[in-house]
Rosetta silent file (secondary structure, phi, psi, omega in degrees, C-alpha in Angstrom):
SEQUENCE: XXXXXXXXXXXXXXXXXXXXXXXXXXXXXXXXXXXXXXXXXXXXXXXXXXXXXXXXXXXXXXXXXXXXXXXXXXXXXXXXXXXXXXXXXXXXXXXXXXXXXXXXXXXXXXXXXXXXXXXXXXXXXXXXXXXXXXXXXXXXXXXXXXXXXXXXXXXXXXXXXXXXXXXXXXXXXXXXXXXXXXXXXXXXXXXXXXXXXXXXXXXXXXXXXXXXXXXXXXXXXXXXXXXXXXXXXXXXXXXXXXXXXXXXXXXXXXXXXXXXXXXXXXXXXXXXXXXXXXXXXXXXXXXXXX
SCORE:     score description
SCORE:     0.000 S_00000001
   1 L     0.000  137.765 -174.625    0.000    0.000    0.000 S_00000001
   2 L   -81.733  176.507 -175.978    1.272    3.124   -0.919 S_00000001
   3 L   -96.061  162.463  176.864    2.136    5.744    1.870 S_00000001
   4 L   -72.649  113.540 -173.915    0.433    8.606    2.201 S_00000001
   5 L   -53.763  149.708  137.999    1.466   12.123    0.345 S_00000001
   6 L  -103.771  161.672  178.496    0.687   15.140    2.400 S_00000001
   7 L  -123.287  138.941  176.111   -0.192   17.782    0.946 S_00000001
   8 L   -69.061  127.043  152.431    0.869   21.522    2.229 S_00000001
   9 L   -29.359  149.161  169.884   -1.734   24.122    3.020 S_00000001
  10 L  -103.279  125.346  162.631   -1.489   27.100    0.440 S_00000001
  11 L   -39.714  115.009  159.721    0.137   29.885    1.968 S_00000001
  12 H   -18.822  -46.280  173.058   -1.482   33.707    2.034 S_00000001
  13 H   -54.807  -51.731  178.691    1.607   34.450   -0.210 S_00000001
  14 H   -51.385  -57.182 -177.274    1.067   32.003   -2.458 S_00000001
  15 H   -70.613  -11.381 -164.766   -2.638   33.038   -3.067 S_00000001
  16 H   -93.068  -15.908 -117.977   -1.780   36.675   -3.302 S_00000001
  17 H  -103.742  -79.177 -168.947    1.015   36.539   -5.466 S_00000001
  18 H   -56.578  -25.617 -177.743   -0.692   36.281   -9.410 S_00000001
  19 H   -54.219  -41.759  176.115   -3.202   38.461   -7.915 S_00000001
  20 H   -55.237  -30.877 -159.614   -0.589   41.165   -7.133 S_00000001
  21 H   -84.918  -40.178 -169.920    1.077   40.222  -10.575 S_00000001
  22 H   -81.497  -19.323  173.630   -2.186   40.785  -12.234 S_00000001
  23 H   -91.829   -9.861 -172.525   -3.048   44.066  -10.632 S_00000001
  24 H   -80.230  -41.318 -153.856    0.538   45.444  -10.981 S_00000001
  25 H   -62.663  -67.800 -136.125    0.092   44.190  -15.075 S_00000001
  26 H   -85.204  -45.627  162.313   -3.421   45.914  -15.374 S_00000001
  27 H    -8.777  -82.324  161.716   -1.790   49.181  -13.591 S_00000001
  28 H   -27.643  -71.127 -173.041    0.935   49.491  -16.088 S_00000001
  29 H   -51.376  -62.119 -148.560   -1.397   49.285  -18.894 S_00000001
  30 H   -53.409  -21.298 -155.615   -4.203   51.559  -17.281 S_00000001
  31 H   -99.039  -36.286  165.321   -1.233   54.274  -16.731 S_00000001
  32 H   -52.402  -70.879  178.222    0.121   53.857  -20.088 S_00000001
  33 H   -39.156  -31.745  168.696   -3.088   54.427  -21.483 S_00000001
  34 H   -76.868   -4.412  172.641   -3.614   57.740  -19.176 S_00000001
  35 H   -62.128  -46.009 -167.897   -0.256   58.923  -20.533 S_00000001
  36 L   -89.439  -10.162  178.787   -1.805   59.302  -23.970 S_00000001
  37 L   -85.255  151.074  177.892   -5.078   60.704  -23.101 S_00000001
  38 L    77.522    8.164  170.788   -4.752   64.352  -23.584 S_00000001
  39 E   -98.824  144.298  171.357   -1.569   64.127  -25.198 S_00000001
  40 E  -168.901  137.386  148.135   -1.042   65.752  -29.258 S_00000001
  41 L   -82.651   84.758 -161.015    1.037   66.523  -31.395 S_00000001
  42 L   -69.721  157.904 -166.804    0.145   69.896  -32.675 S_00000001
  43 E  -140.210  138.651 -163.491    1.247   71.400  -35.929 S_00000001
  44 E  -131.855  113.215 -169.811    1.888   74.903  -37.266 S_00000001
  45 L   -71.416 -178.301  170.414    1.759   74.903  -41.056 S_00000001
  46 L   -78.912  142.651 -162.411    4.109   77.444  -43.504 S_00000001
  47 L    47.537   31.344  156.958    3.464   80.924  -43.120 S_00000001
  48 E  -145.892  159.594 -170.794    1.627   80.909  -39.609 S_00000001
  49 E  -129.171  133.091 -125.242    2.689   81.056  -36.661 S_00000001
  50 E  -103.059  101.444  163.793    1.609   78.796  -33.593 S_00000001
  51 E   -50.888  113.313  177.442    0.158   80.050  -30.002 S_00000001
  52 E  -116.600  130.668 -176.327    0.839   77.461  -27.602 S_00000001
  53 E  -127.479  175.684  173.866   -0.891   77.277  -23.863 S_00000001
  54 E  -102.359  156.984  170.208   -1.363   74.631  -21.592 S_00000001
  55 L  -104.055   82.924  160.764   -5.223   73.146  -20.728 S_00000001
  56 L   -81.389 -179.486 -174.821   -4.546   71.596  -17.147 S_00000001
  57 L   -88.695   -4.978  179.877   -7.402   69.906  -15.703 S_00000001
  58 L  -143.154  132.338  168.664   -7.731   72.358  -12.463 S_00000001
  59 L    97.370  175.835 -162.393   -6.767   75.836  -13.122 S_00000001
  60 L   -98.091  141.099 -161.046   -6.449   78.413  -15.305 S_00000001
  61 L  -102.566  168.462  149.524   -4.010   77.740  -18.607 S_00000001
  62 L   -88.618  154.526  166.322   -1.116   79.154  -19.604 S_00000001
  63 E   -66.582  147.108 -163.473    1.208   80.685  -22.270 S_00000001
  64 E  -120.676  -51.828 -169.510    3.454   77.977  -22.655 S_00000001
  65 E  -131.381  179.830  136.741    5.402   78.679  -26.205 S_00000001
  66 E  -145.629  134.771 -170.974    5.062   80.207  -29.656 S_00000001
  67 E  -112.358  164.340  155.065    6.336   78.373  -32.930 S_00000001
  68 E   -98.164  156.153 -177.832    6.517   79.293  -36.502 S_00000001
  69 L  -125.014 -164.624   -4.809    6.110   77.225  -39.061 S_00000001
  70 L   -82.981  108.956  161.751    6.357   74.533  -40.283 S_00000001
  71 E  -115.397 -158.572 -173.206    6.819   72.262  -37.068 S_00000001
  72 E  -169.142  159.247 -153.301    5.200   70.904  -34.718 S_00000001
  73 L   -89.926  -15.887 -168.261    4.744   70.989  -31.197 S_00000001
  74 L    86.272  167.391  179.692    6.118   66.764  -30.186 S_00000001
  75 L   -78.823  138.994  169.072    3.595   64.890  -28.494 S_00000001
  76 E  -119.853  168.662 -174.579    2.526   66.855  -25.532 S_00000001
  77 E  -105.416  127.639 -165.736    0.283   66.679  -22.654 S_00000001
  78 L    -2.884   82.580  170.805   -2.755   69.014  -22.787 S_00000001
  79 E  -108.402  162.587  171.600   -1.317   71.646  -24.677 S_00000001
  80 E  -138.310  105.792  154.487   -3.932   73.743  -27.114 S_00000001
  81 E   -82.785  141.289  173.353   -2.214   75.727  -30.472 S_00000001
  82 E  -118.064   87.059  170.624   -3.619   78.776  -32.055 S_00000001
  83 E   -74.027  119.822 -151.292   -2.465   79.305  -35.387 S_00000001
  84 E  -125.758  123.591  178.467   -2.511   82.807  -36.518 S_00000001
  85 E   -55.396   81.995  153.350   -2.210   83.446  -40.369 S_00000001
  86 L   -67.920   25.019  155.779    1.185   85.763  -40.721 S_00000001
  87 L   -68.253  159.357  148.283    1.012   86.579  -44.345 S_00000001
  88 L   -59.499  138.339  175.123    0.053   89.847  -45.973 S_00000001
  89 E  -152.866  131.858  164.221   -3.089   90.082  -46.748 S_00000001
  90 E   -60.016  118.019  175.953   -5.392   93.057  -48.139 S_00000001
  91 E   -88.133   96.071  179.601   -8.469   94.296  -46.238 S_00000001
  92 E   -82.592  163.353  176.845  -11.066   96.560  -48.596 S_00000001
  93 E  -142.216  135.113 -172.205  -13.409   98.364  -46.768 S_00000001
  94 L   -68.974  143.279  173.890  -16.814  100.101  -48.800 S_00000001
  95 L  -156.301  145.186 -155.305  -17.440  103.396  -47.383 S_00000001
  96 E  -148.327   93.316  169.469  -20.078  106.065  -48.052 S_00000001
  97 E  -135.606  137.161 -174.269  -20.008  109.697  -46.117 S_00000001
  98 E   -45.130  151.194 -162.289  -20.948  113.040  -46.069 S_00000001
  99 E  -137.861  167.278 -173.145  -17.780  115.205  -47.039 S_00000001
 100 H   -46.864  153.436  173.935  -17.246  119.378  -46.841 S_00000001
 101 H    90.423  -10.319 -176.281  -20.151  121.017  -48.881 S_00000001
 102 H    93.505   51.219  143.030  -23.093  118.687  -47.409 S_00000001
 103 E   -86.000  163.550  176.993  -22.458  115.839  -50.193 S_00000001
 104 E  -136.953  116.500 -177.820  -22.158  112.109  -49.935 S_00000001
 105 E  -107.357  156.915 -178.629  -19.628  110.472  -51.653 S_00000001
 106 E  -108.126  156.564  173.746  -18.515  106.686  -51.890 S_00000001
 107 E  -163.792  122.544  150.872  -15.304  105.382  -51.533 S_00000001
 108 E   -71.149  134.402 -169.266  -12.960  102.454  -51.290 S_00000001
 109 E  -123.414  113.341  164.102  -10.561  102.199  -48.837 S_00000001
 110 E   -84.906  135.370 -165.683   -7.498   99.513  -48.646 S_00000001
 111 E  -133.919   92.306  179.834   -5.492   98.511  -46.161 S_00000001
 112 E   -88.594  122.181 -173.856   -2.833   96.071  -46.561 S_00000001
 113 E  -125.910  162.485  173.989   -1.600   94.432  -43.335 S_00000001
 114 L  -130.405   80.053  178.624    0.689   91.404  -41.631 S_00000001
 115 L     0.779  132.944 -161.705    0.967   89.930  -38.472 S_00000001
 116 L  -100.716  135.237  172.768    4.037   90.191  -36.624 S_00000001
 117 L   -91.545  -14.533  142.465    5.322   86.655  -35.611 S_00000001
 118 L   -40.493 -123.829 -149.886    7.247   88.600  -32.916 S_00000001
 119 L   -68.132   27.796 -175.193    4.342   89.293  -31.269 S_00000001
 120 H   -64.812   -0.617 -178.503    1.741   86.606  -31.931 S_00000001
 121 H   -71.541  -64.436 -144.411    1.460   86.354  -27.745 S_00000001
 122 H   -88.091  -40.863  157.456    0.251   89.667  -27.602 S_00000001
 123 H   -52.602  -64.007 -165.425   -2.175   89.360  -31.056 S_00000001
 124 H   -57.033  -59.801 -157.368   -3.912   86.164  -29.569 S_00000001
 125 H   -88.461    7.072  128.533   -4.213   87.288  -26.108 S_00000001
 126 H   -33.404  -88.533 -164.012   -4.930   90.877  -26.772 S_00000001
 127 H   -99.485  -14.024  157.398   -6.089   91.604  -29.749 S_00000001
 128 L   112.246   50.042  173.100   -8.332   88.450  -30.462 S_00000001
 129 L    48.840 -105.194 -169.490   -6.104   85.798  -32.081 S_00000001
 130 L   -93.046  -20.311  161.210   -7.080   84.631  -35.971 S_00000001
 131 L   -49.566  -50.466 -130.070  -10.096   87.720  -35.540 S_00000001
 132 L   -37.261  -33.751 -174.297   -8.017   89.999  -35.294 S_00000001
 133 H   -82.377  -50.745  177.672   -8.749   92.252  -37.651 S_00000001
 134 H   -43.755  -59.343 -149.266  -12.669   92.192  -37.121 S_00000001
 135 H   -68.000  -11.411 -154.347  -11.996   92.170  -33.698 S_00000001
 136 H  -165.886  -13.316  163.809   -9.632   94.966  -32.834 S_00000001
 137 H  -133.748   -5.623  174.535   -8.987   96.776  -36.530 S_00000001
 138 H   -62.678  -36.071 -174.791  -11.829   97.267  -38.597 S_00000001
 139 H   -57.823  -59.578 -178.763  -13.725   99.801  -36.883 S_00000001
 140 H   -31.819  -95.252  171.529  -10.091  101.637  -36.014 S_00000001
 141 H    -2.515  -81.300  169.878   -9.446  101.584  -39.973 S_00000001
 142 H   -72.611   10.781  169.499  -12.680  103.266  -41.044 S_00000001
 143 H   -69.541  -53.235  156.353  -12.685  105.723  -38.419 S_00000001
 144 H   -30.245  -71.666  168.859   -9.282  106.947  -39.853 S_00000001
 145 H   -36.047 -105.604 -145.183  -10.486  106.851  -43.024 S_00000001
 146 H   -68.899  -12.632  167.344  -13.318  109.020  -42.776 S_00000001
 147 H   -45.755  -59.141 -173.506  -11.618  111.548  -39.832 S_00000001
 148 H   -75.709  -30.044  155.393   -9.605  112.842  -43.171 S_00000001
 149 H   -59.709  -30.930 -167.393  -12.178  112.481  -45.727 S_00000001
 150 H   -96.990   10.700  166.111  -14.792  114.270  -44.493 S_00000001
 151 L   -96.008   30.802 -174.808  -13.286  117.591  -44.051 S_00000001
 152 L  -133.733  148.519 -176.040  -12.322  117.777  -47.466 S_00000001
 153 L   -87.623  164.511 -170.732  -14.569  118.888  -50.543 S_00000001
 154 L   -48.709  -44.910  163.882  -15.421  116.286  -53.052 S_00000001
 155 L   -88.377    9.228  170.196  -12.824  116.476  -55.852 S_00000001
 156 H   -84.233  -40.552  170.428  -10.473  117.447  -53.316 S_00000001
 157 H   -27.042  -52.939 -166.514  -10.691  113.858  -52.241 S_00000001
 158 H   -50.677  -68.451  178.504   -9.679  112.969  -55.511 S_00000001
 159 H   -26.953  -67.013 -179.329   -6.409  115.129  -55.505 S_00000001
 160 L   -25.765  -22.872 -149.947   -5.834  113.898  -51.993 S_00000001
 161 L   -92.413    7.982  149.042   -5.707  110.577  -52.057 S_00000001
 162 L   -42.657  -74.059  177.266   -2.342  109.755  -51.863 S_00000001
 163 H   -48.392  -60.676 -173.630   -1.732  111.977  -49.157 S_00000001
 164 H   -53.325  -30.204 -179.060   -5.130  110.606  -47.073 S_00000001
 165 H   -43.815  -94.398  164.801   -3.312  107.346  -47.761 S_00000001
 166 H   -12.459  -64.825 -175.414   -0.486  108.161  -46.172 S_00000001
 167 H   -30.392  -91.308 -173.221   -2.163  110.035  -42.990 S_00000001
 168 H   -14.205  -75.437  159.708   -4.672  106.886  -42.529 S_00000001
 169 H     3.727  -77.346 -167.931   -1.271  104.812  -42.484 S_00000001
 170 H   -62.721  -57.580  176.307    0.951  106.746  -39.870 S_00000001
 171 H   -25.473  -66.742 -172.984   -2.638  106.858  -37.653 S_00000001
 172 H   -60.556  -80.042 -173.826   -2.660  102.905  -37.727 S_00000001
 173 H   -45.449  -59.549 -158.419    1.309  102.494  -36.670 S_00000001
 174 H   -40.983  -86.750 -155.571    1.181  105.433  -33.981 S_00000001
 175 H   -40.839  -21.425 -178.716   -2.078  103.162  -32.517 S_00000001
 176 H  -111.562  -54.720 -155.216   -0.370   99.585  -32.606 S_00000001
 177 L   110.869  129.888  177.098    2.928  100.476  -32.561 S_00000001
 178 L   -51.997  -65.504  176.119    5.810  100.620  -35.045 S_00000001
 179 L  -107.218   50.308 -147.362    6.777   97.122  -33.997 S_00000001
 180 L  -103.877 -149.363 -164.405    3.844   96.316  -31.450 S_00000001
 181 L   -39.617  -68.556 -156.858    1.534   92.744  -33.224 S_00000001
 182 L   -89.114  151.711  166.747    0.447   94.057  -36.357 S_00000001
 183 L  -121.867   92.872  170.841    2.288   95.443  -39.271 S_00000001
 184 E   -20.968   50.455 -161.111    1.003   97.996  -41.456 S_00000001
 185 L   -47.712  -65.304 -174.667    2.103   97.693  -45.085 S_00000001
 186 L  -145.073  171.102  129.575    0.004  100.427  -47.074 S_00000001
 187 L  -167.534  162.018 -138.777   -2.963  102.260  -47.668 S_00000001
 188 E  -121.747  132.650  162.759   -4.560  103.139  -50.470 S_00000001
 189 E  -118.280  101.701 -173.423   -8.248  105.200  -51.558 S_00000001
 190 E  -113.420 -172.895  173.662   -9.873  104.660  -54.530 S_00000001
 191 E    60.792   40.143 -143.222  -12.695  103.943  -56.362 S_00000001
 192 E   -93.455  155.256  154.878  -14.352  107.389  -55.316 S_00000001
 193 E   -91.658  115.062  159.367  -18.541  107.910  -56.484 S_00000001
 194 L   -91.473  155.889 -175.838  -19.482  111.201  -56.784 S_00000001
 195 L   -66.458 -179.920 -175.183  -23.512  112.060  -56.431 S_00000001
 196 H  -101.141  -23.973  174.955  -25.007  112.399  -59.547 S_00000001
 197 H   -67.311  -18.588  177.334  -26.408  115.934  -59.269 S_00000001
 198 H   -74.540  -38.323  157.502  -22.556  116.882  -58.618 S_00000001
 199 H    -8.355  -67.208 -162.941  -21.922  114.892  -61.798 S_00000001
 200 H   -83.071  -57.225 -168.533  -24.176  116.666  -63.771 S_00000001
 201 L   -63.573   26.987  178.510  -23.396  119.928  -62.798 S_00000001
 202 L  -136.939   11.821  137.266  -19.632  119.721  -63.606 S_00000001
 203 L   -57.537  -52.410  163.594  -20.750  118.742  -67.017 S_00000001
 204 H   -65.832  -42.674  167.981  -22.877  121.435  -67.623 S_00000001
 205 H   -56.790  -54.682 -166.169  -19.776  123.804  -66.494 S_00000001
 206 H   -76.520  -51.198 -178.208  -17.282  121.829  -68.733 S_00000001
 207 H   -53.918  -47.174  172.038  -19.419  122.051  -71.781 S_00000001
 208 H   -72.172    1.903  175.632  -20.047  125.931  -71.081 S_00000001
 209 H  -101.145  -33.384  178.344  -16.122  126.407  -70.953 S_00000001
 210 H   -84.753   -4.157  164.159  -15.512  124.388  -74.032 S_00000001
 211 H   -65.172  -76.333  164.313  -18.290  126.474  -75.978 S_00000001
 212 H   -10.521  -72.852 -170.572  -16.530  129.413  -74.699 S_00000001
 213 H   -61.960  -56.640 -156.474  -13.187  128.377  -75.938 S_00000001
 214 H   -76.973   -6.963 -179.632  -14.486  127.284  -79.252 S_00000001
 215 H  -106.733    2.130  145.739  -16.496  130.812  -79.932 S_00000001
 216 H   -88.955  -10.241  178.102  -13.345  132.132  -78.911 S_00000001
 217 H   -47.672  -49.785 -157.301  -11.260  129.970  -81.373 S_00000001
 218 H   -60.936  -58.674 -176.418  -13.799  130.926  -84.002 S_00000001
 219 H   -60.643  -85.189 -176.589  -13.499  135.364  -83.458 S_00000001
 220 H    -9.479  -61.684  175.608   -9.395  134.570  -83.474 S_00000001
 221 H   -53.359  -55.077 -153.742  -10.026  132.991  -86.623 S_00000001
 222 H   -77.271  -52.329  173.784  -12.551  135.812  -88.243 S_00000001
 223 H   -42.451  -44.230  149.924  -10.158  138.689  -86.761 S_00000001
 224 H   -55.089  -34.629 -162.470   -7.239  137.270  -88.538 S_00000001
 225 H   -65.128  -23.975 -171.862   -9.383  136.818  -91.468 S_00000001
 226 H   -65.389  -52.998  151.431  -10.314  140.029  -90.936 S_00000001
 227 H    -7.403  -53.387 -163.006   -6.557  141.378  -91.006 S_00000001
 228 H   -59.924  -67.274 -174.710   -5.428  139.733  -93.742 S_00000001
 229 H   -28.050  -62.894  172.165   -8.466  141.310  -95.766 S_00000001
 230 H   -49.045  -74.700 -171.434   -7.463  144.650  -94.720 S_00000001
 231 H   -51.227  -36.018  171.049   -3.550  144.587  -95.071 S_00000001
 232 H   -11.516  -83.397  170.432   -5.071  142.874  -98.849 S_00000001
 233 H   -39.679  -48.078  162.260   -7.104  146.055  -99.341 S_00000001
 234 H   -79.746  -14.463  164.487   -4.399  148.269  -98.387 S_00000001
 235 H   -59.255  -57.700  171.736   -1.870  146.587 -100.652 S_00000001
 236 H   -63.886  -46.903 -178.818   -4.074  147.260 -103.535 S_00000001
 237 H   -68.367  -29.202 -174.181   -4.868  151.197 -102.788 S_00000001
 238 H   -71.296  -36.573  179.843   -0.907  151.633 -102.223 S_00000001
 239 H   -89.789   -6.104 -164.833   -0.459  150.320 -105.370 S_00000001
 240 H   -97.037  -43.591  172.536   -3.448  151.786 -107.707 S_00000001
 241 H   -69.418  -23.397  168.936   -1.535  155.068 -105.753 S_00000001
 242 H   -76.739  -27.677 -171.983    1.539  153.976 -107.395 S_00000001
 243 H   -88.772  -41.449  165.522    0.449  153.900 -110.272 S_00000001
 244 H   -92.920   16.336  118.846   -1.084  157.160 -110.586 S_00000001
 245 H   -20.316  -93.858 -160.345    1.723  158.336 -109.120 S_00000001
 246 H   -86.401  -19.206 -166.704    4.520  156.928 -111.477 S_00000001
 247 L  -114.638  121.284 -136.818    2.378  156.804 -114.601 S_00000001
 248 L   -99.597 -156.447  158.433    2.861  160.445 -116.812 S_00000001
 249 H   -89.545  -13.856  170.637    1.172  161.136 -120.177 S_00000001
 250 H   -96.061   -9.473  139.449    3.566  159.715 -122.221 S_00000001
 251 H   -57.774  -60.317 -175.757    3.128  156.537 -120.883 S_00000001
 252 H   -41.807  -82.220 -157.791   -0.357  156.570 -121.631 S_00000001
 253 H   -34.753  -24.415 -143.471    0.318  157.517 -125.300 S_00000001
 254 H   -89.291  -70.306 -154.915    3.276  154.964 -125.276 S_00000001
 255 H   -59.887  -29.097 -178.249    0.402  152.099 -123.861 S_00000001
 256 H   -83.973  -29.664  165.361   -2.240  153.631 -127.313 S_00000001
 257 H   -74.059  -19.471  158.142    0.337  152.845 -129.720 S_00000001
 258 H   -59.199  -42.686 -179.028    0.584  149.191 -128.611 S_00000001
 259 H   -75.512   -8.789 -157.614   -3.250  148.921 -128.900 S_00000001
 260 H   -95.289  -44.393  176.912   -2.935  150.679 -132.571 S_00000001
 261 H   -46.174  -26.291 -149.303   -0.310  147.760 -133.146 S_00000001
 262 H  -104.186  -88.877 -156.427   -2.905  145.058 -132.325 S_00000001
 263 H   -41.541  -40.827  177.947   -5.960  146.649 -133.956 S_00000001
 264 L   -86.036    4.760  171.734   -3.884  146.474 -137.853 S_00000001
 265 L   -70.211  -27.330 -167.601   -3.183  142.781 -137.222 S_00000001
 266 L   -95.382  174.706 -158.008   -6.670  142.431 -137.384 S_00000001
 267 L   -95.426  147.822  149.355   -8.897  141.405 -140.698 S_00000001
 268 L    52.151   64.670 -173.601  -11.937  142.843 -142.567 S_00000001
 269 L  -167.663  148.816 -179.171  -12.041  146.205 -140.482 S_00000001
 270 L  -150.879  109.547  169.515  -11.352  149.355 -141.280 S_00000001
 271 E   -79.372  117.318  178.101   -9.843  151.842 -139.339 S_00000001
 272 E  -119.196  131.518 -176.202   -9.185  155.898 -139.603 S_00000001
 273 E  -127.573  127.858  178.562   -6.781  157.608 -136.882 S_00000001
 274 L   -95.282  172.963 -159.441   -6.277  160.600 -136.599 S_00000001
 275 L   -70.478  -58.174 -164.958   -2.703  161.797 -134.814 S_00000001
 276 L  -150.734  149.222  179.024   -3.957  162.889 -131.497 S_00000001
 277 L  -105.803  165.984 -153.950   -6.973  163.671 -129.816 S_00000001
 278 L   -69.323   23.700  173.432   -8.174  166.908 -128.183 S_00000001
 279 L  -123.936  -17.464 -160.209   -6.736  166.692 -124.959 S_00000001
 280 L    64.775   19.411 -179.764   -3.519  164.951 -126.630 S_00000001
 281 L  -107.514   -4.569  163.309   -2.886  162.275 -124.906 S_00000001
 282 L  -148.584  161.261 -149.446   -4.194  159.813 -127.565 S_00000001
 283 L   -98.403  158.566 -177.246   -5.039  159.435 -131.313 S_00000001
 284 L  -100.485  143.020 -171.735   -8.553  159.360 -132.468 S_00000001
 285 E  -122.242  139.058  163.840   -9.605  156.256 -133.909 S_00000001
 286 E  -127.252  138.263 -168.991  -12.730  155.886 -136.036 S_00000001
 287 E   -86.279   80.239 -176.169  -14.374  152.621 -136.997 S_00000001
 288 L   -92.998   42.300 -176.033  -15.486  152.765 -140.948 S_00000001
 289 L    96.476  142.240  147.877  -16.562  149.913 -141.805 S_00000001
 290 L   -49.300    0.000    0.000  -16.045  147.458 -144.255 S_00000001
């Protein structure tokens, strides 16, 4: 007969042991998996530039970085990026106000501007991140604008609008700052509407100035013509004065013997001349007939 085995009692140790194994196991995992929640890798594309704060789960967040891009932030633990466009980019803005004389004129106004990537901390938390311009420059812009237009008369505008350019311009840097977020390229005003009764009446004006000019064109003309006519007219009495001047009696008599020369060339006529006629200055001619 065989002898008997005993068998040992299981130990506390013993039973606790894969339990311990198995809760250290599911640990690991559960904390690896909480590593990764709330973890990203954020990314800041070419030509923007990247806000970065933290989200903690109690509290208020912070600025943490700011990147340009393209990068990327590595994986991080509740971080949040704000990507702020830092290209140039042209704003128009339509604008329609009364101006010096009581008129109302239209205008476009342009403004090209760029984000400083120096200072995107101070655009997001400021001035109101990828808004920004609704947020913090349109109104500022037309306000400019129309401070300088509307003290000016209507084609003055016109002249002007370099110069209003300009103004509008310095007005925008002074207010931001020569290097504060934003950077201020140009601006430009065009595109002006005048009313139409102003329209018309600077029509009616230019058409009565070029009548004008053309009835005086026309008396210039008839006053020369008139000139001419005259110095003509006097050319001819000075010389019809020359002539009886300069021309004696023996000229004449000279000028009746030439016609006497003529008159026997011709045929089937018959002339009788007598030597001079009773004043003398030319021969008497009589016609007899065939």
């Amino acid at each position: 007969m065989s002898p008997d085995i005993d068998h040992q009692p299981d130990t506390p140790m013993a039973t606790l042991g894969p339990q311990i194994a198995g809760a250290a196991i599911l640990l690991f995992l559960g904390f690896a998996a909480m590593s990764r929640v709330g973890c990203n890798n954020h990314h800041t594309p070419p030509g923007h530039a990247g806000y970065v704060r933290s989200t903690p789960m109690v509290g208020a967040g912070k600025y943490v970085d700011t990147q340009t891009g393209p990068t990327s932030t590595g994986w991080v633990w509740r971080q949040k990026l704000v990507n702020v466009d830092i290209r140039s980019r042209t704003f128009t803005e339509e604008l329609s106000t009364t101006v010096k004389g009581g008129l109302r004129v239209q205008l476009r106004a342009h403004v090209r501007i760029r984000p400083n990537p120096d200072a995107i901390k101070v655009l997001v938390e400021e001035l109101g991140g990828t808004d920004w311009y609704t947020t913090n420059v349109h109104d500022q812009f037309k306000s400019a604008v129309l401070s300088k237009v509307q003290v000016m008369a209507p084609f003055e505008i016109k002249r002007e609008m370099r110069n209003i350019g300009d103004a509008v311009l310095l007005d925008l840097e002074k207010r931001y700052g020569e290097n504060g977020p934003l950077i201020f390229e140009s601006v430009d005003i065009g595109d002006i509407i005048y009313p139409k009764q102003l329209v018309d009446a600077v029509v009616r004006v230019r058409v009565t100035v070029e009548d004008q000019e053309r009835a005086k064109y026309r008396a210039a003309i008839a006053s020369e013509e008139i000139r001419i006519g005259q110095a003509e007219a006097e050319g001819d009495a000075k010389a019809q004065e020359v002539i009886r001047k300069t021309l004696d009696s023996m000229y004449l008599q000279f000028d009746a013997i030439r016609a006497l020369e003529d008159l026997a060339d011709s045929k089937n006529t018959n002339f009788l001349i007598m030597p001079l006629s009773s004043d003398g200055s030319s021969p008497v001619i009589l016609n007899m007939g065939k």
